[in-house]
C-alpha positions in Angstrom: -2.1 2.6 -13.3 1.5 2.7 -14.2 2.7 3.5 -18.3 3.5 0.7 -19.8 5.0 -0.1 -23.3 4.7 -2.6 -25.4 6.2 -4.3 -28.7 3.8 -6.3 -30.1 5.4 -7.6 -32.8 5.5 -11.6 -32.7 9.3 -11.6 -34.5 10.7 -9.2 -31.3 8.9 -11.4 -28.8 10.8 -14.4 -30.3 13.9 -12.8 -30.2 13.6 -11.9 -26.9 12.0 -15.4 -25.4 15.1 -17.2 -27.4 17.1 -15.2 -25.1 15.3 -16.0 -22.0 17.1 -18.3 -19.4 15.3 -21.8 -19.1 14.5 -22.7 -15.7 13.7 -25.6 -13.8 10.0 -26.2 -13.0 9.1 -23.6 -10.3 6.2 -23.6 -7.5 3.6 -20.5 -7.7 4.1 -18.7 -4.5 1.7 -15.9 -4.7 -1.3 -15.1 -7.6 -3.3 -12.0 -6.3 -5.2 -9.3 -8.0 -6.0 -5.9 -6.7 -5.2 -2.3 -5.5 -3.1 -0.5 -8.4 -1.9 1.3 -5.1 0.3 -1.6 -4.0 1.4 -2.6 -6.7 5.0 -1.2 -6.0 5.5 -2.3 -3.1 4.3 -6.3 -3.4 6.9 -5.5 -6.9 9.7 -5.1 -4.7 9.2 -7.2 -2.2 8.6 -10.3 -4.5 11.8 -9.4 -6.5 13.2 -9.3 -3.1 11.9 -12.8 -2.4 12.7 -14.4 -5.4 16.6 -13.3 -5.4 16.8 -14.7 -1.9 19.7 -17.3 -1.5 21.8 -15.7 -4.0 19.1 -16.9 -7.3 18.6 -15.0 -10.5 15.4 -13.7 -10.7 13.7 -12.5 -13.6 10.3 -10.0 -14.2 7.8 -9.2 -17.2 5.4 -6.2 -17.0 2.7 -6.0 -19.7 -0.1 -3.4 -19.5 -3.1 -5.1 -20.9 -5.9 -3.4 -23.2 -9.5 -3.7 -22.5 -11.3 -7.2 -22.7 -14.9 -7.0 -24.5 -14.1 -10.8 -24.3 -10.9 -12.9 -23.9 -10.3 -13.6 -27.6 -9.9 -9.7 -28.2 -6.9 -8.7 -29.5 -6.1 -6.0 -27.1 -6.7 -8.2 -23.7 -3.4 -9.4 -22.7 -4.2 -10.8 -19.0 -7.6 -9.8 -17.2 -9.5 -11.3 -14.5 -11.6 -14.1 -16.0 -14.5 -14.7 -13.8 -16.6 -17.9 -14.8 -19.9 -18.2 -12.9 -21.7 -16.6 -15.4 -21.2 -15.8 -19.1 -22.3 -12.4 -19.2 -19.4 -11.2 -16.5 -16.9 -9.1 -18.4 -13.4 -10.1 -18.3 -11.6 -7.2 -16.2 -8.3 -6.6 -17.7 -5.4 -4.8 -16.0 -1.8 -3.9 -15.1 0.7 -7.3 -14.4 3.9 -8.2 -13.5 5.4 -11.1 -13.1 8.3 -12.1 -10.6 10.2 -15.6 -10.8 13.9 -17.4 -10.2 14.6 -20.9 -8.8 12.4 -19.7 -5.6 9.1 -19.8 -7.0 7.0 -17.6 -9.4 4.9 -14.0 -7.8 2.4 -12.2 -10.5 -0.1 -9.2 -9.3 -2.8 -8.1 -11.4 -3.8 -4.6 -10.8 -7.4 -3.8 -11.1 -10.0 -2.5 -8.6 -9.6 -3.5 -4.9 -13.7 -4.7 -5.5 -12.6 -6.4 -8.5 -9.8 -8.3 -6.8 -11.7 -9.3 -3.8 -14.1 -10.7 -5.8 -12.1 -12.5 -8.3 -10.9 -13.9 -5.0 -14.1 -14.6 -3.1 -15.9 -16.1 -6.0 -16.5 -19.6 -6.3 -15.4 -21.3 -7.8 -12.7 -18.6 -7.9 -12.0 -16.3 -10.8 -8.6 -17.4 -13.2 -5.9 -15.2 -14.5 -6.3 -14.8 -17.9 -3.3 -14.7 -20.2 -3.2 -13.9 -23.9 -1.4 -17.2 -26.3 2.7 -16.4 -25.1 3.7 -16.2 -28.6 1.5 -12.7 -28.8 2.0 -11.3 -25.5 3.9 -8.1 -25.9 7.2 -7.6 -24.3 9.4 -4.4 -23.7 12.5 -3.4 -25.3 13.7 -2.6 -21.9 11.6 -2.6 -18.4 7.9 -1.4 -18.2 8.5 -0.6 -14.6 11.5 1.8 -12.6 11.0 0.0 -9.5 13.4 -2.8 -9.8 16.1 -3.4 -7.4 18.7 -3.5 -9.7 17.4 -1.4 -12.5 17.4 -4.8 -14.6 14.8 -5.0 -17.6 12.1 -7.1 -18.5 12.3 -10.5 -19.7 10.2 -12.7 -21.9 8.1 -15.2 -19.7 9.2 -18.8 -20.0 6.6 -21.7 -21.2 7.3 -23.2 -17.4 6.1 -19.6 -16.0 3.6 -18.7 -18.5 1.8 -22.3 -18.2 1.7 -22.0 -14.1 -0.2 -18.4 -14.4 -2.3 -19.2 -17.7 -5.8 -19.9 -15.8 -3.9 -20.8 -12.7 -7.0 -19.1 -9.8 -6.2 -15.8 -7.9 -4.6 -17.3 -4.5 -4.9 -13.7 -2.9 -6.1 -10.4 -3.2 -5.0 -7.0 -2.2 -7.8 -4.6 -1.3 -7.3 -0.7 0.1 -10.2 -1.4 2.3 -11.5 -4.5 4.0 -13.6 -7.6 1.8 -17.1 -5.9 3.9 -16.6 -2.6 2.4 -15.4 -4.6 -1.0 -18.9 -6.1 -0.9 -21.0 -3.3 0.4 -19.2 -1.1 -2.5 -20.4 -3.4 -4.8 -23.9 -4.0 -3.7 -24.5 -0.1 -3.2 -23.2 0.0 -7.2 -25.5 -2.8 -8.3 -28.7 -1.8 -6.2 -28.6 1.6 -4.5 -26.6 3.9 -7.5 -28.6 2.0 -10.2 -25.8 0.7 -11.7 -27.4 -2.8 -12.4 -28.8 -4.8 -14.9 -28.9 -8.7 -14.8 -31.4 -9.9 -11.3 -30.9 -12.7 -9.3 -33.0 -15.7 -11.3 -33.3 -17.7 -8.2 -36.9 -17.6 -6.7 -37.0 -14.8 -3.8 -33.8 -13.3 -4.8 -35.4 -11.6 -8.0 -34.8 -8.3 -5.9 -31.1 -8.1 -6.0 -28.9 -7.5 -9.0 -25.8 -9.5 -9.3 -24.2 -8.0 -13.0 -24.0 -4.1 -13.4 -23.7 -1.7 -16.3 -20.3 -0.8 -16.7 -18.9 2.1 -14.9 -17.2 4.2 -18.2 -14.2 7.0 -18.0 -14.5 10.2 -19.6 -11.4 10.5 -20.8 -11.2 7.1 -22.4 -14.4 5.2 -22.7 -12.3 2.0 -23.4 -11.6 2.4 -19.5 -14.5 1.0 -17.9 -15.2 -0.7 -14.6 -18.0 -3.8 -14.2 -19.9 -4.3 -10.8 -20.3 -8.1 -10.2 -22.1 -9.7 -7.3 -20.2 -11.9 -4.4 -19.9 -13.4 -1.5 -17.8 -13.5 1.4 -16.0 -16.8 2.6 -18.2 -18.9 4.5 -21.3 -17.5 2.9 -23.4 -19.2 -0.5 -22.0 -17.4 -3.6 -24.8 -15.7 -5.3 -24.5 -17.3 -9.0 -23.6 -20.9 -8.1 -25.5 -21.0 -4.6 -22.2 -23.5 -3.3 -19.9 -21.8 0.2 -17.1 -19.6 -0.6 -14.1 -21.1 1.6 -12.8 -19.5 4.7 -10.8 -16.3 4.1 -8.1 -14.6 6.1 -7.4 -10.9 6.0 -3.5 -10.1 6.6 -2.8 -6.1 7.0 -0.2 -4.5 5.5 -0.1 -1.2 6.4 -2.0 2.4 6.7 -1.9 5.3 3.7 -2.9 8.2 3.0 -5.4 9.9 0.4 -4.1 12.9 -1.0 -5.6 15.6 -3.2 -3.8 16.5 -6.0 -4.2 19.8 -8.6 -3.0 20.7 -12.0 -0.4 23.4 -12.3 -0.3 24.3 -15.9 -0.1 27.9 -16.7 -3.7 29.3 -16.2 -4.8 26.7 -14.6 -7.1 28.2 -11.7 -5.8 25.6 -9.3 -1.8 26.2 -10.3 -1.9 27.7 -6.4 -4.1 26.3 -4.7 -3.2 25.1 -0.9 -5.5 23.6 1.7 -9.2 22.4 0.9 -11.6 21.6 4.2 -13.6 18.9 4.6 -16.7 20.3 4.2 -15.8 22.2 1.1 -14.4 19.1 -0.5 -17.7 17.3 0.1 -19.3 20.1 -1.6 -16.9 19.9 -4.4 -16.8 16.5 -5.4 -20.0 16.0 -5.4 -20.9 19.1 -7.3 -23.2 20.8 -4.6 -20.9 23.8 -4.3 -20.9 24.5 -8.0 -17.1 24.1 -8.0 -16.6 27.2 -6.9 -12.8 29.1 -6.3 -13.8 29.5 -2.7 -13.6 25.9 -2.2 -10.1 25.8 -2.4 -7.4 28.1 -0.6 -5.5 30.0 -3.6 -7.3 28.9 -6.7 -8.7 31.7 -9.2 -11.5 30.8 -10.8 -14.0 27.5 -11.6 -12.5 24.0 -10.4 -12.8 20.9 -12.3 -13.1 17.7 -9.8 -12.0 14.6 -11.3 -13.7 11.1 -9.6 -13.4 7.6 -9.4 -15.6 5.1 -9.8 -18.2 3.2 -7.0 -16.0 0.7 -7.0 -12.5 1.6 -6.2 -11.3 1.4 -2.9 -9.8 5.0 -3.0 -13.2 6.2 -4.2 -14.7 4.7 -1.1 -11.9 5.2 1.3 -12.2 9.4 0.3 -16.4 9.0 0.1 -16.9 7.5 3.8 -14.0 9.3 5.2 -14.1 12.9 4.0 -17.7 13.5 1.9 -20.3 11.6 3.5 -19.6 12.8 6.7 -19.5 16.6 5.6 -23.1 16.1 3.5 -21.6 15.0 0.2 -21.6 12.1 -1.8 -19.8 11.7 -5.1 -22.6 10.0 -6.6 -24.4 12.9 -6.3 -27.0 13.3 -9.6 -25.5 10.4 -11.2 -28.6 8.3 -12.7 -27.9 5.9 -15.8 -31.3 7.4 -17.4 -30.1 10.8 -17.5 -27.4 12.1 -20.0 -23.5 12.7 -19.3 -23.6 10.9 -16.4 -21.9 7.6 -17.8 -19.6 8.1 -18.7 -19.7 11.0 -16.1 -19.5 14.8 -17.8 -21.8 17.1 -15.5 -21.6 21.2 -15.5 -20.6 22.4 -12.5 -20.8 25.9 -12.1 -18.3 27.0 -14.6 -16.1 23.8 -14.0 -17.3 20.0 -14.9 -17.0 16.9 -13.0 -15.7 13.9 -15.1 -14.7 10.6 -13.9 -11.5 8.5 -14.6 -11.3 4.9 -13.9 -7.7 3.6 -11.5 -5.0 5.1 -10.2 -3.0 6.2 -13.0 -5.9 7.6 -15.0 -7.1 9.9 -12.5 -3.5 11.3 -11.3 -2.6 11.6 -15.4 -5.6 13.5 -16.4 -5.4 15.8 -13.3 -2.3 16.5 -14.9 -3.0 17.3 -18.3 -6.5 18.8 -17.4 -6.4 22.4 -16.7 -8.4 23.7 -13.6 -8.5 20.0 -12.6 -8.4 18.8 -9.2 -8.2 14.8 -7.8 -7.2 12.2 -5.3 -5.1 9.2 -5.2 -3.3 7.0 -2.5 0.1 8.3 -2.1 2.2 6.2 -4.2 6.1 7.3 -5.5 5.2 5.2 -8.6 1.5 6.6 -9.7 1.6 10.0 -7.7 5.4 11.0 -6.5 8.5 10.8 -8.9 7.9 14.0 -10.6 4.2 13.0 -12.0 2.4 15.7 -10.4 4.0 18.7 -8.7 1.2 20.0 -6.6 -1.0 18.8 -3.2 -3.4 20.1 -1.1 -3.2 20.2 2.4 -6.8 18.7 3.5 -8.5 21.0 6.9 -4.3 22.3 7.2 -2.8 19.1 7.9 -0.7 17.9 5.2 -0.4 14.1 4.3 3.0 13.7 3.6 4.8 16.0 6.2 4.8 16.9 9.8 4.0 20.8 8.4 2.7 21.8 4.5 5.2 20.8 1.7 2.8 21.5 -1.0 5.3 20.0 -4.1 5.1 16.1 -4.2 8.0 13.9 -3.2 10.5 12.8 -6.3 12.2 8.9 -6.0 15.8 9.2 -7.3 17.4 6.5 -9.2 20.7 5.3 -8.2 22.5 3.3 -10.6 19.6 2.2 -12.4 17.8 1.0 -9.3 14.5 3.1 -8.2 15.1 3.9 -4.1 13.4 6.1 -1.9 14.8 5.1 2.1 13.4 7.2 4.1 14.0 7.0 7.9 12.2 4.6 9.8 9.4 5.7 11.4 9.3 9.2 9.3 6.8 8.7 6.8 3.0 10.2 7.2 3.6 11.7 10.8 0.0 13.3 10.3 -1.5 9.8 9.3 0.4 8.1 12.3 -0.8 10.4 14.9 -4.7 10.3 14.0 -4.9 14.3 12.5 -5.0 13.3 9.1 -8.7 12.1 8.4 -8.2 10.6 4.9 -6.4 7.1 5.2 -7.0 3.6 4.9 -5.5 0.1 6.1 -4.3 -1.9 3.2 -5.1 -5.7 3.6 -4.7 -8.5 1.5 -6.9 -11.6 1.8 -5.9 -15.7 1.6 -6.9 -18.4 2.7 -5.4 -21.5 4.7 -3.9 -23.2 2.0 -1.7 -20.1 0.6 -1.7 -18.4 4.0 2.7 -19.0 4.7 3.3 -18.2 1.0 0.8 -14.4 0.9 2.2 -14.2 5.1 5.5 -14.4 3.5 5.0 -11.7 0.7 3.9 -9.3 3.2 6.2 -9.7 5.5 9.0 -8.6 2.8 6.9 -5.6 1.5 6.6 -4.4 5.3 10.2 -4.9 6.1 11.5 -3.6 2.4 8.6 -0.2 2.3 10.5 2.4 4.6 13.9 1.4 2.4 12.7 0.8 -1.4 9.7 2.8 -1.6 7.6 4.2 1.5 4.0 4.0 -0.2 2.5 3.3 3.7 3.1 2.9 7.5 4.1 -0.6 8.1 0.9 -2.5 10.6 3.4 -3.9 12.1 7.1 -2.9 13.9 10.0 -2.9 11.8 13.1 -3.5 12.7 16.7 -1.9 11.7 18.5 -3.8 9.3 21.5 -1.9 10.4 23.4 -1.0 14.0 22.9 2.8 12.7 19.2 3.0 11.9 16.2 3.1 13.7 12.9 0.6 14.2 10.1 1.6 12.9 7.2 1.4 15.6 4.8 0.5 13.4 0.8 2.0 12.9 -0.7 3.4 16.5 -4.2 4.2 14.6 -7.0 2.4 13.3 -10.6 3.0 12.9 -13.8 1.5 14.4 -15.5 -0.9 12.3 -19.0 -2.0 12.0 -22.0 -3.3 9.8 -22.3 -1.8 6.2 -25.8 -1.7 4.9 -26.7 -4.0 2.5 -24.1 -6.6 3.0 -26.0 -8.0 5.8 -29.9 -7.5 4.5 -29.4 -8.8 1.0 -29.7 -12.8 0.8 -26.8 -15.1 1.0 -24.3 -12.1 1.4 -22.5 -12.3 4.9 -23.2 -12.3 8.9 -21.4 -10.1 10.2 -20.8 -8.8 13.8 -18.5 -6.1 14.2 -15.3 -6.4 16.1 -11.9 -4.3 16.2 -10.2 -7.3 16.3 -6.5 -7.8 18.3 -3.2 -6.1 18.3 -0.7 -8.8 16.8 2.2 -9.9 18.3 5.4 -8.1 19.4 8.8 -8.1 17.4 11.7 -8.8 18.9 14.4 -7.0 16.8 18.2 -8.3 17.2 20.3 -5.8 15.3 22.0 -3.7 18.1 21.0 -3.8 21.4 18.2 -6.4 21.4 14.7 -4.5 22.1 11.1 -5.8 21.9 9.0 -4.0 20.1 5.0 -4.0 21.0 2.7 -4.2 17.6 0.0 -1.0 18.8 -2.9 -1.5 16.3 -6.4 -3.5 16.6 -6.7 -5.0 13.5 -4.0 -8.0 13.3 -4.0 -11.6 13.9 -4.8 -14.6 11.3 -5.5 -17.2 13.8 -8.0 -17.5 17.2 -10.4 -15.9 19.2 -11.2 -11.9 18.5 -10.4 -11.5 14.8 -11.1 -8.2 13.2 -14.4 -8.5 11.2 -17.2 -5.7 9.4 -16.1 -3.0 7.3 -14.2 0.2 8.9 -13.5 2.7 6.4 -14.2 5.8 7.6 -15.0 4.7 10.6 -13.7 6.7 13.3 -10.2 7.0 14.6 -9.0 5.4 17.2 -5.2 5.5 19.0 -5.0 2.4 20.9 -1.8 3.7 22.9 -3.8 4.9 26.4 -3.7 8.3 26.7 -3.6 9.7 22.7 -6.0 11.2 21.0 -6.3 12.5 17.6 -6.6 16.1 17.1 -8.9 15.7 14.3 -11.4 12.5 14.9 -13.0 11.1 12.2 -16.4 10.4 11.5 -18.2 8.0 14.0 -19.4 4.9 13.3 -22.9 6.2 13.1 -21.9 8.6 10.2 -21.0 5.7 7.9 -22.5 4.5 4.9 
């Protein structure tokens, strides 16, 4: 999760509101919660959307502190989920977008978290602390910004269309099945739960969990919470969730990242195998210098938590496969594992909860290694300065780069262009194993406005900030550069346990899905451009449905083949 700094004071928030342009009344386009991991990109590409036409658009950024309940006085915006009143309020990152256009806020939490603030009914609310005590920045919480511009105090028009306004989308790193199955394996099969079902011949299922608590900071914690998907009865209130829609945004990849600090026995470390990571992370291998290529001496892996979607994403698509599970001698009744502080060998696995927890305490934790989607803004820009290759193929580059990627700042703007078509050769050609589709779900009602918001953060990623491989083609902006073709990979999908055997969770039958429409691009010499992966479409017959990450990978282009396959479908949770 991405540094963020506040003045709390009420006088400088006063000050600073005073100064605020009015506005007219403005629509809410987009409301979603979700994947820390794109929460760059959606920041561009809303900014993007909301100067469209020439307006003056405006953001605010606060980083909220945790939420025992929403009258704290650190909880600045959180999820607040109704249905019951012992659900924990799940506070987290947000940043808000508006001008003339309309009004774009993204709260970053768990991709579990948002899907089910989404997919409960009646659906979960964004909380927002009183406006006169939200804390504002002297200058801008976040570097992303097309025009380097800093924050500004919310308006009473924006503030009161966000304050308990419901979640209109959510972005997930892996699809709402293995949302769901992520959660029920954290309330039922890792022992994680507490609170049963009351209704009669449910009493078997738990539908409130422990929380899930960080080493490093046991503020940070993470709360499993029972759902449904749309169409199905929603497990407190019994009533159907509505019809959702899934809309992919694009592939990325997981990457391992080490901590260089003079000593440190991974400072020169280079490639880690599959098998050996599985052994690794979940503690089998006594965290061992073998391993790793290059490192000296005990390692110390740092987790995530059941329910993130990178947790999952790295657990089905590198450990299970190879024998290993992170979860591994985890068990609630037994000390140091919650929050999570197990020998290992010489070395100790912890746990950190989100993206910018686990990448920052890699950092400043000697012998420490990790993972994390790629992202400029949590991993690149200078935050870490070492990567592992993962079986020899890197993530980032065609051959091993080793250092991560910085994004340079020109004239106070934060741009990273990269050719289109460049970015994760080893994800787009199927060798890299450790990857996931990114997807964010709607319904019918806000389907243009979230269709919309993708659309900009697919056309803007290869020219602001190239966190992922766009789903779909991309065309030039320019006559001198280059389409980008677009993903060629995705990965079979199927049933997860316990999302189809517990009551009232979902009927599912497994299906690729279709390969979206072409794009016709018009700059230069007109070309059509076929869209290559199973997965798309939000509308008729053959719609992608069950969960697929780590299921195996697939090029849909006849006649490629990964060099690597991934795990079969068989192999999965």
């Amino acid at each position: 999760m991405h540094l963020i700094k506040a003045i709390t004071g009420a006088l400088a928030l006063a000050v600073c509101a005073a100064l605020a342009p009015s506005a007219p009344a403005q629509t809410l386009q987009v409301l979603t919660a979700g994947s820390s991991a794109q929460f760059g990109p959606f920041a561009v590409a809303a900014y993007a959307l909301a100067k469209s036409g020439g307006a003056t658009a405006y953001h605010y950024t606060v980083k909220s502190g945790v939420c025992p309940t929403l009258s704290a006085s650190t909880c600045d915006a959180a999820v607040n989920d109704t249905r019951n009143s012992s659900i924990v309020p799940e506070n987290g990152n947000l940043w808000v977008v508006w001008s003339k256009n309309g009004i774009w806020a993204f709260l970053s939490v768990d991709s579990t978290v948002g899907v089910r603030a989404f997919s409960a009914y009646p659906r979960s609310k964004l909380y927002l602390a009183p406006l006169a005590s939200l804390p504002l920045s002297a200058t801008s919480n976040y570097l992303y910004w097309a025009d380097g511009s800093n924050d500004t105090a919310l308006t009473t028009t924006v503030y009161n269309a966000l304050s308990g306004a419901q979640f209109t989308a959510a972005n997930t790193d892996i699809r709402p099945e293995d949302a769901l199955f992520a959660t029920n394996r954290a309330l039922n099969t890792l022992g994680y739960g507490y609170y049963k079902d009351p209704r009669s011949g449910h009493s078997g299922q738990y539908l409130i969990g422990n929380p899930i608590i960080e080493y490093f900071k046991t503020s940070s914690v993470a709360h499993p919470v029972s759902f449904a998907l749309g169409g199905s009865a929603d497990p407190f209130t019994g009533s159907t969730t509505p019809t959702e829609i899934t809309i992919p945004i694009g592939a990325a990849p997981i990457v391992f990242v080490a901590n260089t600090l003079s000593g440190s026995t991974v400072a020169n470390a280079t490639n880690i195998t599959s098998a050996n990571a599985a052994s690794l992370f979940s503690g089998k291998g006594n965290c061992v210098d073998t391993l790793i290529t290059g490192a000296t001496g005990a390692i110390s892996p740092i987790l995530r938590e059941p329910l993130s979607g990178t947790m999952n994403t790295v657990e089905f698509s590198v450990f299970y496969s190879n024998g290993g599970s992170q979860e591994t001698g985890i068990n609630l009744a037994n000390a140091n594992t919650n929050p999570l502080d197990l020998p290992c060998g010489s070395g100790t696995r912890y746990r950190a909860i989100g993206t910018g927890d686990e990448v920052n305490n890699v950092i400043a934790t000697k012998n420490a290694v990790g993972y994390s989607f790629f992202s400029y803004e949590s991993v690149g820009g200078g935050k870490t300065d070492k990567y592992l290759t993962l079986n020899s193929v890197d993530p980032l580059y065609s051959s091993a780069g080793q250092l991560l990627p910085s994004c340079p700042t020109t004239s106070g703007a934060y741009s990273c262009p990269i050719a289109n078509g460049a970015s994760f050769p080893n994800l787009r050609n199927g060798t890299y194993p450790a990857w996931s589709i990114y997807r964010i779900i709607t319904d019918s009602t806000h389907l243009s406005t979230t269709q919309a918001l993708v659309t900009e953060a697919q056309s803007l990623v290869n020219s602001n900030i190239p966190d992922f491989v766009p789903f779909i083609p991309v065309c030039k902006t320019t006559a001198g550069g280059t389409n980008d073709p677009g993903l060629d990979v995705y990965r079979e999908h199927y049933v997860p346990s316990t999302i189809a055997t517990i009551p009232d969770s979902v009927s599912v039958v497994a299906n690729d899905g279709q390969v979206p429409s072409s794009v016709v691009c018009k700059v230069g010499a007109p070309v059509t451009l076929p869209a290559l992966a199973l997965g798309g479409g939000t509308t008729g017959a053959n719609q992608e449905e069950g969960g697929d990450v780590g299921g195996a990978i697939v090029h849909n282009t006849t006649g490629k083949n990964p060099a690597v396959p991934g795990p079969t479908q068989s192999s999965t949770h």
